[in-house]
mmCIF file of the C-alpha atoms, coordinates in Angstrom:
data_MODEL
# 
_entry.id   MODEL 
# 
loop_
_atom_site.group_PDB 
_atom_site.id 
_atom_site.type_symbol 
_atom_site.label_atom_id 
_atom_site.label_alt_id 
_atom_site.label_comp_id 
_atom_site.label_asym_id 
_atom_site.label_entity_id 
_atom_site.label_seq_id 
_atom_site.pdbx_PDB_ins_code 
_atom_site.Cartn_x 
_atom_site.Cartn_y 
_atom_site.Cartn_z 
_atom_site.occupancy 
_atom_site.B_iso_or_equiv 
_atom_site.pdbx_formal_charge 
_atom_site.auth_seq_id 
_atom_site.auth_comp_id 
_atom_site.auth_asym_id 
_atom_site.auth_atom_id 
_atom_site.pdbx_PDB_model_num 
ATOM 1   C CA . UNK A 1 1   ? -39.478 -32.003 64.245 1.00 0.00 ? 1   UNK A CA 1 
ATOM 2   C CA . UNK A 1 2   ? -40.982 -35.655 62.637 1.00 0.00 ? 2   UNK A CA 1 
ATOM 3   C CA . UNK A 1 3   ? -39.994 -38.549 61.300 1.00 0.00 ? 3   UNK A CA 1 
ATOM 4   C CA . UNK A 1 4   ? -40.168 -38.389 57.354 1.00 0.00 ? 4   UNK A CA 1 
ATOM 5   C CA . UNK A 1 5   ? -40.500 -41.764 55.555 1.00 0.00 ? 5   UNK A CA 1 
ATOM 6   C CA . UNK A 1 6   ? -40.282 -41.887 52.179 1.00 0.00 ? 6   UNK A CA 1 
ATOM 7   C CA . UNK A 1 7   ? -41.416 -44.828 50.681 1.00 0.00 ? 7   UNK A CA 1 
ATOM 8   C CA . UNK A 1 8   ? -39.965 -46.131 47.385 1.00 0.00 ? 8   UNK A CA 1 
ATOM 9   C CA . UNK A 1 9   ? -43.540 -44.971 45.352 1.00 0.00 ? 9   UNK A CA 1 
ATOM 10  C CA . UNK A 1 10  ? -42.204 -41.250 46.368 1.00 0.00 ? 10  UNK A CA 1 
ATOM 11  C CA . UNK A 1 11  ? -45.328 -41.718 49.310 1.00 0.00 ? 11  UNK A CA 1 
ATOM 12  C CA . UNK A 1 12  ? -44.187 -39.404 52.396 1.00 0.00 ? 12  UNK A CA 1 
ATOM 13  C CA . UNK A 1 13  ? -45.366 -40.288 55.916 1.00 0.00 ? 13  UNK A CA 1 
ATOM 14  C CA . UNK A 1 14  ? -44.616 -38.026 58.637 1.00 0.00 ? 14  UNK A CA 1 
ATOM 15  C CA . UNK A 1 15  ? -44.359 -39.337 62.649 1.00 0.00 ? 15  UNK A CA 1 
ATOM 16  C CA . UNK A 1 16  ? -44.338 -37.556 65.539 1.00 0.00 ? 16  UNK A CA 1 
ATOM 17  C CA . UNK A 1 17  ? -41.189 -38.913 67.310 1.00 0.00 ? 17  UNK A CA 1 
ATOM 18  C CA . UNK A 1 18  ? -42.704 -38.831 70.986 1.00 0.00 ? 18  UNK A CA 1 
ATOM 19  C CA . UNK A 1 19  ? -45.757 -40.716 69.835 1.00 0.00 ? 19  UNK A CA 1 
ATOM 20  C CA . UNK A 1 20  ? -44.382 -43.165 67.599 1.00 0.00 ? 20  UNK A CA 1 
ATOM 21  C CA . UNK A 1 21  ? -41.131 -45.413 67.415 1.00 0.00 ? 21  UNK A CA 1 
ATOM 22  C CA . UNK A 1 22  ? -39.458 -46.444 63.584 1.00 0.00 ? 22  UNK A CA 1 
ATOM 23  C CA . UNK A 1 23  ? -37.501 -49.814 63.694 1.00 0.00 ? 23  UNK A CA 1 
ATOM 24  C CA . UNK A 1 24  ? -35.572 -49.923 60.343 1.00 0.00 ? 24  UNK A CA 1 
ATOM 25  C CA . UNK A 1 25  ? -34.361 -53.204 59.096 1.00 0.00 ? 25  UNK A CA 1 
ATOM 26  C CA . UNK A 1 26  ? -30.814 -53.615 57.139 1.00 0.00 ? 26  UNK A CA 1 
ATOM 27  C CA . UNK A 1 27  ? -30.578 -49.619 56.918 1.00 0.00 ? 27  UNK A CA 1 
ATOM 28  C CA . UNK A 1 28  ? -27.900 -47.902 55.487 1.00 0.00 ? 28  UNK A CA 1 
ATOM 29  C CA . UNK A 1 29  ? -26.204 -44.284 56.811 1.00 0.00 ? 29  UNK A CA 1 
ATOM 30  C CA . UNK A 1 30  ? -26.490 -42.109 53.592 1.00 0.00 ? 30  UNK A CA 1 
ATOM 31  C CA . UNK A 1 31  ? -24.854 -38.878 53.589 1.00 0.00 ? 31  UNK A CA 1 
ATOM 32  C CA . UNK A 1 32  ? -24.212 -36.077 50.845 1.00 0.00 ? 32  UNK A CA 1 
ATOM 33  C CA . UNK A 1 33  ? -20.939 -35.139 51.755 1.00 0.00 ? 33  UNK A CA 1 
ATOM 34  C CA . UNK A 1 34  ? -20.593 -32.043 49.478 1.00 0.00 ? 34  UNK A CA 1 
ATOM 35  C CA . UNK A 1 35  ? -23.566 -30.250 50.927 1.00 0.00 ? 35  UNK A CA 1 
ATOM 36  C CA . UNK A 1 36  ? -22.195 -31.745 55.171 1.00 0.00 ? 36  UNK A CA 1 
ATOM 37  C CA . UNK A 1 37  ? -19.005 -29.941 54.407 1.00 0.00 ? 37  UNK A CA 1 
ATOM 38  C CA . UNK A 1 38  ? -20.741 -26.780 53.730 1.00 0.00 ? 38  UNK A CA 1 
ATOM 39  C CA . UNK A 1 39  ? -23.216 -26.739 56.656 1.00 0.00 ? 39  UNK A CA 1 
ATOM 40  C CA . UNK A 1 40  ? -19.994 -27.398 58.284 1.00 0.00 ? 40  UNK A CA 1 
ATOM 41  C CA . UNK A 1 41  ? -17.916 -24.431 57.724 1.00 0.00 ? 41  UNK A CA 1 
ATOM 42  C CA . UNK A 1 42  ? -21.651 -22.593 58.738 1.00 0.00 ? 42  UNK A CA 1 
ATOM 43  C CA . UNK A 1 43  ? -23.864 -22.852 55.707 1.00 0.00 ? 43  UNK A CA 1 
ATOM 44  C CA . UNK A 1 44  ? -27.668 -23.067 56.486 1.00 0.00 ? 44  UNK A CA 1 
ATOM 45  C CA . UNK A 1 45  ? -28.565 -26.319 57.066 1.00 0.00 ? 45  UNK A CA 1 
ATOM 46  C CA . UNK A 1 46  ? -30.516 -28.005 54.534 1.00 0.00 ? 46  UNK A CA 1 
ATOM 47  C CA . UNK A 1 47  ? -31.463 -32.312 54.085 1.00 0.00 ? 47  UNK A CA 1 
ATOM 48  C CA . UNK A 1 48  ? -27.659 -33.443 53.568 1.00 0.00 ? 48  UNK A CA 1 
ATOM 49  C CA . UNK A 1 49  ? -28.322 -37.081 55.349 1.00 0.00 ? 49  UNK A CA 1 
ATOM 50  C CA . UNK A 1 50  ? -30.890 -39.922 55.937 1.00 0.00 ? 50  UNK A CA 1 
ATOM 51  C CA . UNK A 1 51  ? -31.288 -43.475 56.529 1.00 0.00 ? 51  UNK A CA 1 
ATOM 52  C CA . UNK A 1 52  ? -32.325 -45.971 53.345 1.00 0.00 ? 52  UNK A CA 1 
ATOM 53  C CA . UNK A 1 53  ? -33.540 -48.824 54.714 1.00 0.00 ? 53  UNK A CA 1 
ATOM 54  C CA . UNK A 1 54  ? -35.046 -52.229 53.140 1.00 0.00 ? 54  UNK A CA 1 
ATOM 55  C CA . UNK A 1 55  ? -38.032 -52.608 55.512 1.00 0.00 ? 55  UNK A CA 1 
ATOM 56  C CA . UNK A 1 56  ? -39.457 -50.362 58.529 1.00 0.00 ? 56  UNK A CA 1 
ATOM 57  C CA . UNK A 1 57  ? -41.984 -50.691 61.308 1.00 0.00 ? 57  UNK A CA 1 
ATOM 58  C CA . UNK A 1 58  ? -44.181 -47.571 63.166 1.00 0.00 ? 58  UNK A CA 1 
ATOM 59  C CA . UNK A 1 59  ? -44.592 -48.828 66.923 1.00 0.00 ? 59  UNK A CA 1 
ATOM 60  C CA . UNK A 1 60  ? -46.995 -46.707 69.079 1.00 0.00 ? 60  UNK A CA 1 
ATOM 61  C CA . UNK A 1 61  ? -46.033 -46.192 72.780 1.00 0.00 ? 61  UNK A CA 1 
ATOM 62  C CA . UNK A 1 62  ? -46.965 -49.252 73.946 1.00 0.00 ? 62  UNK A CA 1 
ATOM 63  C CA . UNK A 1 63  ? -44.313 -51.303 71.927 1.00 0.00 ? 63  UNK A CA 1 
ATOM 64  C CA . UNK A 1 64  ? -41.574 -48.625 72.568 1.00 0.00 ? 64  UNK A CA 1 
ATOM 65  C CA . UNK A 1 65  ? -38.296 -50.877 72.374 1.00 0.00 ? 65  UNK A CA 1 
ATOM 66  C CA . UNK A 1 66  ? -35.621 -49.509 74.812 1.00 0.00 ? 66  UNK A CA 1 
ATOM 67  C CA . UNK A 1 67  ? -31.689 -49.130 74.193 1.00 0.00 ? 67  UNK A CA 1 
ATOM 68  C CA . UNK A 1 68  ? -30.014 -52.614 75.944 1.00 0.00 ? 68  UNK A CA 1 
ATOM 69  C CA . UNK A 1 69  ? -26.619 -53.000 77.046 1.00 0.00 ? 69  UNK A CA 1 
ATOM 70  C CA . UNK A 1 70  ? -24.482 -53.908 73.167 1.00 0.00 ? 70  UNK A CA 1 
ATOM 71  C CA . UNK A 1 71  ? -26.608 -51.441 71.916 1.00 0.00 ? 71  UNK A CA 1 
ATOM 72  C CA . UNK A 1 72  ? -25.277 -48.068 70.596 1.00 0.00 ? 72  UNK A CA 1 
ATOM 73  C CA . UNK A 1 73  ? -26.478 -44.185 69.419 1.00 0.00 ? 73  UNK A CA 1 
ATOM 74  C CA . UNK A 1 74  ? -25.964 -42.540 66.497 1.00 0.00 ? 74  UNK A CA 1 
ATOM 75  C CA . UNK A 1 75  ? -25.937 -39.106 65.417 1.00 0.00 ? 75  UNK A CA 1 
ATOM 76  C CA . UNK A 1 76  ? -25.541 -36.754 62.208 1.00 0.00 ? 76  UNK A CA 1 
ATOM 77  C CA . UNK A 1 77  ? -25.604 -32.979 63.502 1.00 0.00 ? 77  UNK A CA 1 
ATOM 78  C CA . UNK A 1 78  ? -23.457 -31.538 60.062 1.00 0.00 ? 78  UNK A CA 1 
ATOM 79  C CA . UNK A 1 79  ? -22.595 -28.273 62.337 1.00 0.00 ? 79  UNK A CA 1 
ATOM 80  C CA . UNK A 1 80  ? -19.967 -30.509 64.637 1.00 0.00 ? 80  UNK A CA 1 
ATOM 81  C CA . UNK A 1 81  ? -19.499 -33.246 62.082 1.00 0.00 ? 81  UNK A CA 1 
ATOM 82  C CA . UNK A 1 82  ? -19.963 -33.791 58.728 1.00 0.00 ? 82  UNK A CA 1 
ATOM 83  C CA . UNK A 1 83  ? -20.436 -37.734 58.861 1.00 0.00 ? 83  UNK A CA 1 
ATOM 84  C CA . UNK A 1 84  ? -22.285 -40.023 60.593 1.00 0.00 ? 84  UNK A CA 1 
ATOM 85  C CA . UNK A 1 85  ? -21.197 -41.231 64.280 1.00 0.00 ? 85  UNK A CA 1 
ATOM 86  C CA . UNK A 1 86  ? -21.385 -43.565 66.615 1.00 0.00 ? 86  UNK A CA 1 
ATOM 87  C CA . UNK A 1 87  ? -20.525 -42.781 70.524 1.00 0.00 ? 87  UNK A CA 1 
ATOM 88  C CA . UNK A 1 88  ? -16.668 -42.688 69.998 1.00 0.00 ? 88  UNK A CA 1 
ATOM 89  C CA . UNK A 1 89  ? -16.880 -39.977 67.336 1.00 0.00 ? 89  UNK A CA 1 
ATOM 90  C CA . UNK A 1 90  ? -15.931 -42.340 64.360 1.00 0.00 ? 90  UNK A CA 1 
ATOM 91  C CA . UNK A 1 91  ? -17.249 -41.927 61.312 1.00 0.00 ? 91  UNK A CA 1 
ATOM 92  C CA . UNK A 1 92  ? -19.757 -44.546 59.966 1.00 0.00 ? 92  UNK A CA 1 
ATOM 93  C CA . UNK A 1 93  ? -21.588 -42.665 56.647 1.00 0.00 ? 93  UNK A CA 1 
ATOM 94  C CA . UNK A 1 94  ? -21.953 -45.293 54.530 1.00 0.00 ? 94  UNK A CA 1 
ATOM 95  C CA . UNK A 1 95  ? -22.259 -48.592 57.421 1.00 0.00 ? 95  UNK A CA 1 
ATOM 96  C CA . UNK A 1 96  ? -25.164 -50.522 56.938 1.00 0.00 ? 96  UNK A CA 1 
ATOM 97  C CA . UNK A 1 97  ? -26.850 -52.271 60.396 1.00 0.00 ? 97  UNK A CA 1 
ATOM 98  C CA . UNK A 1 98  ? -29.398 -54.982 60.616 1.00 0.00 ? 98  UNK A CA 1 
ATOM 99  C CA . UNK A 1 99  ? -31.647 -52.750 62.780 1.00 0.00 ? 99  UNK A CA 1 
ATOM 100 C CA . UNK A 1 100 ? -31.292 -49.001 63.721 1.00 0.00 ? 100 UNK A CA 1 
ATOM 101 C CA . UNK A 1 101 ? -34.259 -47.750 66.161 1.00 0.00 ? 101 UNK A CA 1 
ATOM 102 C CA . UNK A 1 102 ? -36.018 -44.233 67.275 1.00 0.00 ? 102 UNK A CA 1 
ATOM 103 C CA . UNK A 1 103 ? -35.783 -43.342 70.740 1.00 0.00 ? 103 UNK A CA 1 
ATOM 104 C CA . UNK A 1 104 ? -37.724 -39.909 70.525 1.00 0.00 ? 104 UNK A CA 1 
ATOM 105 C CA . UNK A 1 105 ? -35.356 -37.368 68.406 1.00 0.00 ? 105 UNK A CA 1 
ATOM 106 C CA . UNK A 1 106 ? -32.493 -40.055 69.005 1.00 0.00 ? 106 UNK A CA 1 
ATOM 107 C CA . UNK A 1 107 ? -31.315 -43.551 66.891 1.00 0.00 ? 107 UNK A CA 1 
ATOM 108 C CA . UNK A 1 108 ? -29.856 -46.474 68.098 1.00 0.00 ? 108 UNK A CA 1 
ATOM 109 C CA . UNK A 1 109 ? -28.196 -49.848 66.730 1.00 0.00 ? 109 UNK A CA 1 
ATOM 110 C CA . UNK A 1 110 ? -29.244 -52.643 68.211 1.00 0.00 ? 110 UNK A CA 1 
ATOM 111 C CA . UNK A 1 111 ? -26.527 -55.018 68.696 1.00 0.00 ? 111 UNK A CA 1 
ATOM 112 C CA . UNK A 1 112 ? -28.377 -57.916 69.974 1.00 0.00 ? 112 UNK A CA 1 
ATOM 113 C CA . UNK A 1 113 ? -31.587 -60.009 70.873 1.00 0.00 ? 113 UNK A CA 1 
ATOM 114 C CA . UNK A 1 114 ? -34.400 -57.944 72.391 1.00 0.00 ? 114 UNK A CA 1 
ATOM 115 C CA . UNK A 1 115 ? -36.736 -61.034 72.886 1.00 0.00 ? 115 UNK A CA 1 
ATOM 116 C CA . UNK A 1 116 ? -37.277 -61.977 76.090 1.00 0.00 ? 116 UNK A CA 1 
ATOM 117 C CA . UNK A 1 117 ? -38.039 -65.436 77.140 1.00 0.00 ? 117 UNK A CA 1 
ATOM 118 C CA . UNK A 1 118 ? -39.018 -67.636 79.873 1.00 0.00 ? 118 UNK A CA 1 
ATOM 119 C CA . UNK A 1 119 ? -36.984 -70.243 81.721 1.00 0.00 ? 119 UNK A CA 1 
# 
């Protein structure tokens, strides 16, 4: 499995998610619902869902940006849901986040400030 990124041009990039990390900025949960629904009640699975996003950034593994406590994970597998979720199972297709992050084959919000800083 990679990371697909297609750029608004129709330019595809492809990342390998244990060597790089995507940080996408104001990104939006897109989801076909039609085509969810069927992979659902056991179609083959096929691209039903992706993430649009206004801006994104390709760390290598030495800027690797871990999950901090606020932070949540995300998933979209269409055979046990057909929607978007966050950790309590509730649907968020459609939500649109400030910054969703790779963490290998995983994504996570990030809820708050991962600067750190010196007192």
């Amino acid at each position: 499995m990679m990371w697909q990124v297609k750029h608004p041009n129709d330019f595809v990039e492809y990342f390998r998610p244990e060597e790089r990390q995507l940080a996408m900025f104001n990104a939006k949960l897109r989801v076909q619902p039609s085509a969810a629904k069927k992979i659902h009640e056991g179609a083959c699975k096929t691209v039903c869902a992706w993430i649009e996003c206004e801006e994104f950034q390709v760390l290598g593994q030495a800027d690797l940006i871990k999950k901090n406590l606020g932070d949540f994970s995300i998933r979209f597998n269409p055979h046990v849901n057909p929607n978007w979720v966050d950790p309590g199972n509730n649907n968020i297709s459609g939500d649109k986040f400030d910054l969703i992050m790779t963490e290998d084959r995983s994504l996570f919000v990030v809820n708050g400030n991962h600067e750190c800083t010196e007192e």
